[in-house]
C-alpha positions as CSV (number, residue, x, y, z in Angstrom):
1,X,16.4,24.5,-29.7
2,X,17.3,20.9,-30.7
3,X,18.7,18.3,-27.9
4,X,22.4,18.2,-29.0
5,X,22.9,20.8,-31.1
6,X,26.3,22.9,-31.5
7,X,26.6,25.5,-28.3
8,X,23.6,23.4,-26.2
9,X,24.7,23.9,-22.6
10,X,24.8,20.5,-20.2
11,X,21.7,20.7,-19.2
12,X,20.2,21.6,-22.9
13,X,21.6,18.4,-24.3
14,X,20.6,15.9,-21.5
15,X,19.6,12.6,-22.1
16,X,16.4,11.3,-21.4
17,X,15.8,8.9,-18.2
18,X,15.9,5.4,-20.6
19,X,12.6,3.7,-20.5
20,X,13.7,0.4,-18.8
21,X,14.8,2.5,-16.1
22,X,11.2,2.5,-14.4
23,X,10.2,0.8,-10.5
24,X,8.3,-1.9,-10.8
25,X,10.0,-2.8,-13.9
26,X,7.3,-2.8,-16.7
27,X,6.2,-5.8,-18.6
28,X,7.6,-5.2,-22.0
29,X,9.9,-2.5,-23.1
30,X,10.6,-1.1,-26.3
31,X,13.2,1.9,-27.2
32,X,13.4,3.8,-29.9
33,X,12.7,6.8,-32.0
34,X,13.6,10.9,-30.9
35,X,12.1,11.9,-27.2
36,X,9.2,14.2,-26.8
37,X,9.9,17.6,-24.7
38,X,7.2,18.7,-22.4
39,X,7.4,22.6,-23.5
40,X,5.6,25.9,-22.9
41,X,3.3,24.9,-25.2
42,X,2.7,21.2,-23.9
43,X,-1.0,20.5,-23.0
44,X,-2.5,17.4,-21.3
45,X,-5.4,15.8,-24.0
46,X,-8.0,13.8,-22.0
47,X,-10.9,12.1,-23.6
48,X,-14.7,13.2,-22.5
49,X,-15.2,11.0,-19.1
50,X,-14.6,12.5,-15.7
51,X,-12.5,9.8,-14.6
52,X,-9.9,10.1,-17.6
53,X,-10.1,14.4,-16.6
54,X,-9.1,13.6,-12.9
55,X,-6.5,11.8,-14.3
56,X,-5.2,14.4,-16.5
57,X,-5.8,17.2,-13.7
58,X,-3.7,15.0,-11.6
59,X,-1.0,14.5,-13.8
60,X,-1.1,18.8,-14.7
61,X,-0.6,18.9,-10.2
62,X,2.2,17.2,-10.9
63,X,4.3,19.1,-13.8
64,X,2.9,22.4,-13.4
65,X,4.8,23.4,-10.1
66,X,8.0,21.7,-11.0
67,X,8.2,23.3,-15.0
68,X,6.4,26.6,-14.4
69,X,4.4,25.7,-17.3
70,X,0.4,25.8,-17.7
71,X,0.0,22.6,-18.7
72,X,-3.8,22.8,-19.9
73,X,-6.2,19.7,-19.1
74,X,-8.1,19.7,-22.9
75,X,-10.4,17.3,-24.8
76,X,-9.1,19.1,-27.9
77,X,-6.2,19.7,-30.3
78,X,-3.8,17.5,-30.9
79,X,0.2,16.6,-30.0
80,X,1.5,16.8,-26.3
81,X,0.3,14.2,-23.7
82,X,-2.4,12.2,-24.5
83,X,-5.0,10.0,-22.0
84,X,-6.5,7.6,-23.8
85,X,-9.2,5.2,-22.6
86,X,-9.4,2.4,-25.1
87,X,-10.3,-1.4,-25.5
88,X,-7.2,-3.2,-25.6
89,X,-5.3,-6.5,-23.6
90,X,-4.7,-4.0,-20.4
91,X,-6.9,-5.8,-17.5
92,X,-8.1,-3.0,-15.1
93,X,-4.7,-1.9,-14.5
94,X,-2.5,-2.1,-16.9
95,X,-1.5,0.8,-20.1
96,X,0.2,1.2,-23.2
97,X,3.3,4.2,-22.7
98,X,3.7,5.5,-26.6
99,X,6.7,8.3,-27.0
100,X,8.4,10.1,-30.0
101,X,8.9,13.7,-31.2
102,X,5.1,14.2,-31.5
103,X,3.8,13.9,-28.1
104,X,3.2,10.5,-25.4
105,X,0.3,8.6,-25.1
106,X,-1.2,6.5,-22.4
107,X,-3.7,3.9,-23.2
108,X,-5.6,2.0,-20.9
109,X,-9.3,0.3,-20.9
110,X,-9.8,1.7,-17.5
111,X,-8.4,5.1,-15.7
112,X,-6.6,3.1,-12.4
113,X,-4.5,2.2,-16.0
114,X,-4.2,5.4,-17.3
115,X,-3.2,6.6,-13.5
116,X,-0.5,3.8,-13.6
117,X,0.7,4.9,-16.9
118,X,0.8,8.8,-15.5
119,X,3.1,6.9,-12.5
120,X,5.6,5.7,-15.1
121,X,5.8,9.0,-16.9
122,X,6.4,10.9,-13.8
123,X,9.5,8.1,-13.7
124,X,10.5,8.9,-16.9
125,X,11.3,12.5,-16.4
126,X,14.3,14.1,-14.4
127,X,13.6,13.6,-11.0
128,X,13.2,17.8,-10.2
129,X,9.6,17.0,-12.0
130,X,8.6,16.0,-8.1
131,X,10.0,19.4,-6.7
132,X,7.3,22.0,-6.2
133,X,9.2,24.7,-7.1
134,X,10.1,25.8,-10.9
135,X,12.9,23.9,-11.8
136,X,15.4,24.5,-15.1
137,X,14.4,21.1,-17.1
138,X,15.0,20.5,-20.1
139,X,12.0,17.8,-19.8
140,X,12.4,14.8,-22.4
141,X,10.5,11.6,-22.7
142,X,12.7,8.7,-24.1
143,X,11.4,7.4,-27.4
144,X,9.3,4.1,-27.7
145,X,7.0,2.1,-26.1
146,X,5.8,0.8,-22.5
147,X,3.2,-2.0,-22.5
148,X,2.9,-3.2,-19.0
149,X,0.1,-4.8,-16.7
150,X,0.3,-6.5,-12.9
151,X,1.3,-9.8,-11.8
152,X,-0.8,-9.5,-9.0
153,X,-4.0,-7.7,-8.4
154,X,-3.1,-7.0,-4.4
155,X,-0.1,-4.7,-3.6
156,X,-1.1,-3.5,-0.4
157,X,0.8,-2.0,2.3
158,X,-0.7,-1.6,5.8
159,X,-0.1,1.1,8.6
160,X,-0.9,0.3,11.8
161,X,-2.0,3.8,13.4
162,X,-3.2,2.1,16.9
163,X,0.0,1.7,18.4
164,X,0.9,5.5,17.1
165,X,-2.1,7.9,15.7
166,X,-1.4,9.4,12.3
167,X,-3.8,11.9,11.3
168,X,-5.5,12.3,7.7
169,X,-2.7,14.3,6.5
170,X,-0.3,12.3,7.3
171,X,-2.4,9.0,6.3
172,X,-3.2,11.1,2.3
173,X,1.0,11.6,2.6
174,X,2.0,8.0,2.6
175,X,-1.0,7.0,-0.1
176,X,0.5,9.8,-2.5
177,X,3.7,7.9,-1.9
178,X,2.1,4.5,-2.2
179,X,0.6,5.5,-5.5
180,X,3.7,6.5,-6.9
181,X,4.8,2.7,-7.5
182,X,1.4,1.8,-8.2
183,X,0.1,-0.1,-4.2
184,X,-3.4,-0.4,-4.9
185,X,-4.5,-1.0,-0.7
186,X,-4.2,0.2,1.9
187,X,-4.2,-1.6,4.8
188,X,-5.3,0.6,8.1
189,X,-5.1,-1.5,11.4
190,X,-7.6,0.6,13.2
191,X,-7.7,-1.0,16.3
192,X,-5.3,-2.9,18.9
193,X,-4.7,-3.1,23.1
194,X,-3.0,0.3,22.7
195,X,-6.3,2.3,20.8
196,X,-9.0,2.4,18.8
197,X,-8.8,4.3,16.1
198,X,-12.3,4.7,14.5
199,X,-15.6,6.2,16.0
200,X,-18.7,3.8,16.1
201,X,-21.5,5.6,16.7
202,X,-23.2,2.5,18.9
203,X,-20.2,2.2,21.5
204,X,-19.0,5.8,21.5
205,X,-16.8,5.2,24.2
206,X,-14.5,2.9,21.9
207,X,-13.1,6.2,20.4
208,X,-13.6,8.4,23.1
209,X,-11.9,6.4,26.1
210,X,-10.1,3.7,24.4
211,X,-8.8,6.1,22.0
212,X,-7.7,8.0,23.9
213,X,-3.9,7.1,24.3
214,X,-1.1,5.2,22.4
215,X,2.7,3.4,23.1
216,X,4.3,5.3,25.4
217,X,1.2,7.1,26.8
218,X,0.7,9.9,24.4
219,X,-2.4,11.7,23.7
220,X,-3.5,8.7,21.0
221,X,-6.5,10.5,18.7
222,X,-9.2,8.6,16.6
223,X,-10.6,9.4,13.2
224,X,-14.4,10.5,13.3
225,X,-16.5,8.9,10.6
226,X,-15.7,12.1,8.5
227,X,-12.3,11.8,8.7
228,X,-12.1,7.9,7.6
229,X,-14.5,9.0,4.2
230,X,-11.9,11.8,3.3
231,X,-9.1,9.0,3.6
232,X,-11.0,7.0,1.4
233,X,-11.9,9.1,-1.2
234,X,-8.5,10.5,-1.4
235,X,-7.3,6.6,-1.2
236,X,-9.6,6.0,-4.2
237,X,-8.2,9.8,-6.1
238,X,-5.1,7.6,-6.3
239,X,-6.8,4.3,-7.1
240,X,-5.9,2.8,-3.9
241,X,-9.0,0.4,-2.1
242,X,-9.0,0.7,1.6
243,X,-9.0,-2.6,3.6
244,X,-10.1,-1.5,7.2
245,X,-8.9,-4.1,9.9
246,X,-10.2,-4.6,13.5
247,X,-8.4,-7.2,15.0
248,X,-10.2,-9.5,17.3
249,X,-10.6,-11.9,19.6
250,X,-6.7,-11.1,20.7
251,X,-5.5,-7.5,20.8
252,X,-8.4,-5.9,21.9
253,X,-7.4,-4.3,25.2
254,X,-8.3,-0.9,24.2
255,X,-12.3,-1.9,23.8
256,X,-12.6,-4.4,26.8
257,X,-11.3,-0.9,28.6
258,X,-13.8,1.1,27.4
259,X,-16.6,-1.1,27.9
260,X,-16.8,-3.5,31.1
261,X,-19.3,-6.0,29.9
262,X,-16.9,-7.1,27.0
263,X,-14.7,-8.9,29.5
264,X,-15.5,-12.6,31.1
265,X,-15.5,-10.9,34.3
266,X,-17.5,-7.7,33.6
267,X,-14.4,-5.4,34.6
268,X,-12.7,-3.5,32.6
269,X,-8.9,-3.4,32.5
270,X,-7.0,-0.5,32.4
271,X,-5.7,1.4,29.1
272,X,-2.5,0.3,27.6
273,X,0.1,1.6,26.5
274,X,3.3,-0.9,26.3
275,X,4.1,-3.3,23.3
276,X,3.3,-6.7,25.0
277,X,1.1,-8.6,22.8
278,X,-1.3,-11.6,23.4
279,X,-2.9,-10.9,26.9
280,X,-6.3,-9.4,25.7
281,X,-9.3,-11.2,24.4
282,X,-12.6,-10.6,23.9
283,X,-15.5,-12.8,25.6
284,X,-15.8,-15.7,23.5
285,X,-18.6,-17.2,25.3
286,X,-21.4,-13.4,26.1
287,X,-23.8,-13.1,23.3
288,X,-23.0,-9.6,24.1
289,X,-19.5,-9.9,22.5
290,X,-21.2,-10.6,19.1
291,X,-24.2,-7.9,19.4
292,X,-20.4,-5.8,19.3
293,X,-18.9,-7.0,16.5
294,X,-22.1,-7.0,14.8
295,X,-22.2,-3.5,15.1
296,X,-18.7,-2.6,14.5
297,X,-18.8,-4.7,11.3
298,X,-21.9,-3.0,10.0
299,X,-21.3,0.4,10.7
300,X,-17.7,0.3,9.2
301,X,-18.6,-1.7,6.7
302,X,-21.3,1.0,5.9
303,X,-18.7,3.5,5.3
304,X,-16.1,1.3,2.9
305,X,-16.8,1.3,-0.6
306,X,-14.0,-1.7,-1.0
307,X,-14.6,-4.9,-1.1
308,X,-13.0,-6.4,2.3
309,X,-12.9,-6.0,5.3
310,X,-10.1,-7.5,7.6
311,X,-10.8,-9.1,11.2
312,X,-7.0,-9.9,12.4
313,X,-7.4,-13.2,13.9
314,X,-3.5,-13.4,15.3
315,X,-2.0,-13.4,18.5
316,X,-5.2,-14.8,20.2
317,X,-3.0,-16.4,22.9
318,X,-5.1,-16.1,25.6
319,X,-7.9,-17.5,23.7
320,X,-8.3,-21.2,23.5
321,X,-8.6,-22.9,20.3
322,X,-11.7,-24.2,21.0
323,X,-13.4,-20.9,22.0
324,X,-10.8,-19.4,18.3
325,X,-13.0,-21.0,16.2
326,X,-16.3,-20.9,17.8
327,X,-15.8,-17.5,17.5
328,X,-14.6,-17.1,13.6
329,X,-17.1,-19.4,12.9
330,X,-19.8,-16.9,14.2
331,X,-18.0,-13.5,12.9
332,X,-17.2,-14.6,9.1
333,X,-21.1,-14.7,8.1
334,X,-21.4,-11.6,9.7
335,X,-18.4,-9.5,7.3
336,X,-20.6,-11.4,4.5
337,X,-23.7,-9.6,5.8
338,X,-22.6,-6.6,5.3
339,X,-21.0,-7.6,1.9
340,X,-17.6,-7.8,2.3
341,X,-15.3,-10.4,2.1
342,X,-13.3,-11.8,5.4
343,X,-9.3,-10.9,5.5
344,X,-7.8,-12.7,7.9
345,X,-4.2,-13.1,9.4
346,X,-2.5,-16.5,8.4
347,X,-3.7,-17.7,12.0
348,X,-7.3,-17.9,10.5
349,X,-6.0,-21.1,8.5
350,X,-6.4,-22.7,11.8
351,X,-10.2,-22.4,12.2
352,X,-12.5,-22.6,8.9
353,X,-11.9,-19.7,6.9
354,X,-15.4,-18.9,4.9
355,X,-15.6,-19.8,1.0
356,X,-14.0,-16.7,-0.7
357,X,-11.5,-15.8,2.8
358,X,-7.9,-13.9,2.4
359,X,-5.4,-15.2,4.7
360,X,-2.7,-12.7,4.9
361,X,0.4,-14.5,5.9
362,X,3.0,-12.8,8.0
363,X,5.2,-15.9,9.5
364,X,8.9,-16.1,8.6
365,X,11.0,-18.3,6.0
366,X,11.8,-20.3,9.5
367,X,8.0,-20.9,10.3
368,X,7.1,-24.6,10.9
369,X,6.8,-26.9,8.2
370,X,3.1,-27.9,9.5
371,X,2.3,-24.0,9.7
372,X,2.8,-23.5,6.6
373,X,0.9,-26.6,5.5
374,X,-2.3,-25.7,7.3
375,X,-2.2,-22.3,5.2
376,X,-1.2,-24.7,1.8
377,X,-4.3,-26.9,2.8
378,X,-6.9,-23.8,2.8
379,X,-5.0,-22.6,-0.3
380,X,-6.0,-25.6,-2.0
381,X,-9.3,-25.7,-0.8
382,X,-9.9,-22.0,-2.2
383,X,-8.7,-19.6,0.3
384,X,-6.8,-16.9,-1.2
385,X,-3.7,-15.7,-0.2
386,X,-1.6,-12.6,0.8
387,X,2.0,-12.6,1.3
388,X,3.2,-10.7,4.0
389,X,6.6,-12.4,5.6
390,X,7.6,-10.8,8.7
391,X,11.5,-11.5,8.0
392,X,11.1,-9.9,4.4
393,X,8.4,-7.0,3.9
394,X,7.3,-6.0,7.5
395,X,8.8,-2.4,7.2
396,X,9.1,-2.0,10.7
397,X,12.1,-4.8,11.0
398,X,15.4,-2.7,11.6
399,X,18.0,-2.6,8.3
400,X,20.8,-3.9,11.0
401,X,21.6,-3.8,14.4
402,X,22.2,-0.3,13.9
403,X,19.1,1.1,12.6
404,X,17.9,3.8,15.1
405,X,13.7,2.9,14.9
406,X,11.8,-0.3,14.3
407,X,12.2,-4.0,16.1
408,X,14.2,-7.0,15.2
409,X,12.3,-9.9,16.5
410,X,11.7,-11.3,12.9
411,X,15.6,-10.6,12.6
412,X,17.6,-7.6,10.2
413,X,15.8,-6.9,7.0
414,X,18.3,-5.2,4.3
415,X,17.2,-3.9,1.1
416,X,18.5,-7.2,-0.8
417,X,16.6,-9.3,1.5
418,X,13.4,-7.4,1.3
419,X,13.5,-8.3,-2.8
420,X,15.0,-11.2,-2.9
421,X,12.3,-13.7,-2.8
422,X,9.4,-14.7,-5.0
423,X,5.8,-14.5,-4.4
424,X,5.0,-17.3,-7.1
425,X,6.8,-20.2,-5.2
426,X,7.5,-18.4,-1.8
427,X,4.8,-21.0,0.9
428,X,5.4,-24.5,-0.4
429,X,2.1,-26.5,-1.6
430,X,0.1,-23.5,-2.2
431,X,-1.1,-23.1,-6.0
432,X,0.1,-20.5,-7.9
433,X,-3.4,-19.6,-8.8
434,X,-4.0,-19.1,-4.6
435,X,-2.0,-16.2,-4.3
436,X,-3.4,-12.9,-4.3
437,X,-0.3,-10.8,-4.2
438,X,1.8,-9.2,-1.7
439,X,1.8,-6.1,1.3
440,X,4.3,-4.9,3.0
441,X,2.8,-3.9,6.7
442,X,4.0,-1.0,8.7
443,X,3.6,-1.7,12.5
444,X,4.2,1.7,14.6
445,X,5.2,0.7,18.5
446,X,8.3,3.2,17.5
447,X,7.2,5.5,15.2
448,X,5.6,9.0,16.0
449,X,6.1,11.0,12.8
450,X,6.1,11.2,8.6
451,X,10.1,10.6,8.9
452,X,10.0,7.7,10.6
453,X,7.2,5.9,8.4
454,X,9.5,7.4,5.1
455,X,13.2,6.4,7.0
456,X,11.3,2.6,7.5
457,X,9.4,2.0,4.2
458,X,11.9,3.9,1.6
459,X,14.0,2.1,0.4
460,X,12.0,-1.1,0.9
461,X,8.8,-0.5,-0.1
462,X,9.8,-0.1,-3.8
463,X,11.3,-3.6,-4.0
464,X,7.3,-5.4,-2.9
465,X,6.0,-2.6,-4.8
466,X,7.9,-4.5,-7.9
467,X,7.5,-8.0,-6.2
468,X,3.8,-7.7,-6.6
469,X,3.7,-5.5,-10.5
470,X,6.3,-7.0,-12.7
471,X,6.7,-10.5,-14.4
472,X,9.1,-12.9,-12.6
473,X,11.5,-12.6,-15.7
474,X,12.5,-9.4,-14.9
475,X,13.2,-10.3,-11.3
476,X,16.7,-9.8,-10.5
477,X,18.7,-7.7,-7.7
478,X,21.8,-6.6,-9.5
479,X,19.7,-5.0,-12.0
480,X,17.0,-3.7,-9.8
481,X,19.7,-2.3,-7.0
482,X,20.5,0.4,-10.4
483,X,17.0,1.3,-10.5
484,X,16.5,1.8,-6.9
485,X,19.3,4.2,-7.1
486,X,17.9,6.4,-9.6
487,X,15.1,6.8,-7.3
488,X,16.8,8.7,-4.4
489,X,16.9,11.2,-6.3
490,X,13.2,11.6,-6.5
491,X,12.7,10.6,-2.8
492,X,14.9,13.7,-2.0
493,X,12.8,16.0,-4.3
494,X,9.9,14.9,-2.4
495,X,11.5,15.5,0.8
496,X,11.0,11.3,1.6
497,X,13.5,10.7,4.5
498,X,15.3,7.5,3.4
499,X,17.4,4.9,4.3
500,X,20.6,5.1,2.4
501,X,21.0,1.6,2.2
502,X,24.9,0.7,1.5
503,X,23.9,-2.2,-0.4
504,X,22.5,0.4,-3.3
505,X,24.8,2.1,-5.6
506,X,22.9,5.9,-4.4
């Protein structure tokens, strides 16, 4: 039956989700020409590679529940919903969305494209597609074309599951909803004063005992080496890179208790399990301390395909600055050892970050003018940057005074305030060319569950996911507060717990 036609009930004559209605806005948009309708008889064309398959078996995961429909992953026939791996001006991420009557084609020169492109399609549908029950449709495609690549090649977003365990399932949860506005990291702070979060087979006892608990005393958990290779795996199913982080020398309570000889002293302090920071540090000046890090280093960078590897760096208060450098100056070469490439919070600006560093910076739009210098000044001299301001995109700050979880002591982050900034010009003296993109970390001292990490990071984590895809043109809140809104929808489909921010026109 034709959309329109005499008789067509509501929901028969429906209007297609316009194409510039899409989070992050895409590069380019052009409307125009009659919508496809994913039918019965829709199949999902793939080209002959495994990778451009996955894709399309993904994509099928996706419709199939939600229209009823087979939905048949093919390298044959022609029509329906093409993936389509092709030279063309896309970088490693970006696609080419073609729709009209005939069918909708992706293009990309890589799949983490073509899975981007699926992202946008999934966008362009009504937002029942994301139920996983059968659902009555009808389910159009707006006419014309999508060509669309990144601003930035890090979006990231960080959990911190030290402070409060999260186990694999819910760690492959929040990556499904990552991907879906196209984060390519994932940031997991494995290790802090309140637990260690990943076994090392040469100090068991850092899992084992300083593992063991979490904020609030709870029974805390760890992820064996088994369990970290599954999160990256299904991390990399959805084109996401893993970025482990063990933060050192500061915020390290929870391996000077399970091993003695760590501390100055030789005694180990109790477990923790409060939210004080800055008290802990390792043992700047015991050659033991490094035979440590050595180890951790190797045997997690042994198990991360990804290219970094993140050694914190902040907080070290009770480390002096002296003994701060000495000891970054003896870590770096090791991460490059083991072939990765040193992350580092902003703090690391301080010492000599290593030719090729990432300083991740997490200070606030108040942060002192000579702060911020010494992170322009490494900038210039090579060191890349990630933006990750505490009073903007750290998840965890409340909405307002009201807001139920989370801490305020980088002050109330609303929706508008999240946004509202720009990565390009945000830290003054640092060259555009410097910065790396943006991620929006998710630190846990009050969150226990899935609803609290979705009530924290929906609506907000959809504004950096933009910050760091689209061009700065397109930048602009009274536009992108519309878009946001046709999300809830979707969120509630998923069942993603939200925060119904009044400053968005749900």
């Amino acid at each position: 039956m034709g959309v329109g036609v005499t008789g067509a009930t509501p929901a028969q004559a429906a209007s297609p989700t316009p194409l510039d209605r899409v989070v992050p806005a895409p590069a380019s948009v052009a409307p125009g020409g009659s919508p496809y309708r994913i039918t019965r008889d829709t199949r999902i064309r793939v080209d002959d590679s495994r990778a451009s398959r996955r894709v399309g078996e993904y994509l099928a995961s996706v419709l199939r529940p939600s229209t009823g429909y087979p939905v048949p992953v093919t390298a044959h026939g022609s029509g329906g919903i093409r993936l389509r791996l092709a030279k063309g001006p896309f970088g490693a991420e970006g696609y080419r969305l073609d729709s009209g009557r005939g069918g909708v084609t992706i293009t990309a020169t890589a799949p983490a494209g073509l899975f981007h492109g699926v992202q946008t399609l999934r966008q362009l549908l009504p937002a029942a597609v994301e139920k996983d029950s059968v659902q009555p449709g009808p389910w159009l495609v707006a006419g014309g074309t999508i060509q669309d690549t990144p601003r930035y090649g890090w979006r990231g977003a960080m959990l911190d599951v030290s402070r409060h365990f999260f186990t694999v399932d819910q760690v492959k949860r929040y990556i499904d909803q990552l991907a879906a506005y196209k984060i390519n990291k994932l940031h997991l702070h494995l290790s802090d004063d309140q637990g260690w979060r990943i076994a090392i087979d040469s100090w068991p006892r850092l899992a084992a005992y300083g593992g063991s608990t979490q904020v609030g005393g709870g029974p805390g958990g760890h992820y064996t080496k088994a369990d970290y290779k599954e999160i990256v795996r299904y991390a990399s199913s959805r084109y996401l890179e893993v970025v482990p982080e063990i933060d050192m020398p500061g915020h390290t309570n929870a391996a000077l208790a399970s091993y003695a000889e760590l501390n100055c002293d030789g005694v180990a302090p109790p477990l923790y399990t409060g939210t004080e920071v800055g008290f802990s540090s390792l043992c700047v000046g015991k050659d033991i301390t490094y035979d440590f890090v050595d180890d951790v280093i190797r045997e997690l960078a042994a198990l991360t395909p990804g290219k970094y590897l993140h050694i914190g760096g902040d907080e070290a208060h009770s480390t002096s600055h002296e003994d701060y450098v000495k000891f970054m100056d003896r870590v770096q070469p090791l991460v490059a050892e083991y072939g990765k490439t040193v992350v580092g919070w902003h703090q690391l600006t301080g010492a000599n970050p290593s030719r090729g560093a990432v300083a991740q910076y997490w200070g606030l739009d108040g942060t002192s003018a000579e702060e911020k210098e010494q992170v322009a000044a490494a900038a210039r001299n090579g060191t890349g940057v990630v933006l990750s301001p505490a009073d903007r995109i750290y998840l965890d700050m409340k909405y307002t005074a009201d807001t139920p979880l989370g801490l305020d002591w980088a002050g109330l982050v609303e929706v508008k305030r999240s946004y509202d900034w720009d990565p390009g010009n945000y830290l003054p003296g640092v060259p555009g060319s410097a910065i790396r993109g943006v991620e929006a970390p998710l630190w846990t001292e009050t969150l226990t569950k899935s609803d609290d990490i979705e009530y924290m990071a929906f609506p907000r984590l959809a504004g950096v996911a933009e910050l760091g895809w689209s061009p700065a043109s397109t930048h602009d809140w009274d536009a992108y507060k519309v878009r946001l809104a046709a999300q809830g929808p979707r969120w509630e489909a998923r069942g993603i717990d939200f925060y119904r921010s009044p400053q968005v026109p749900w």
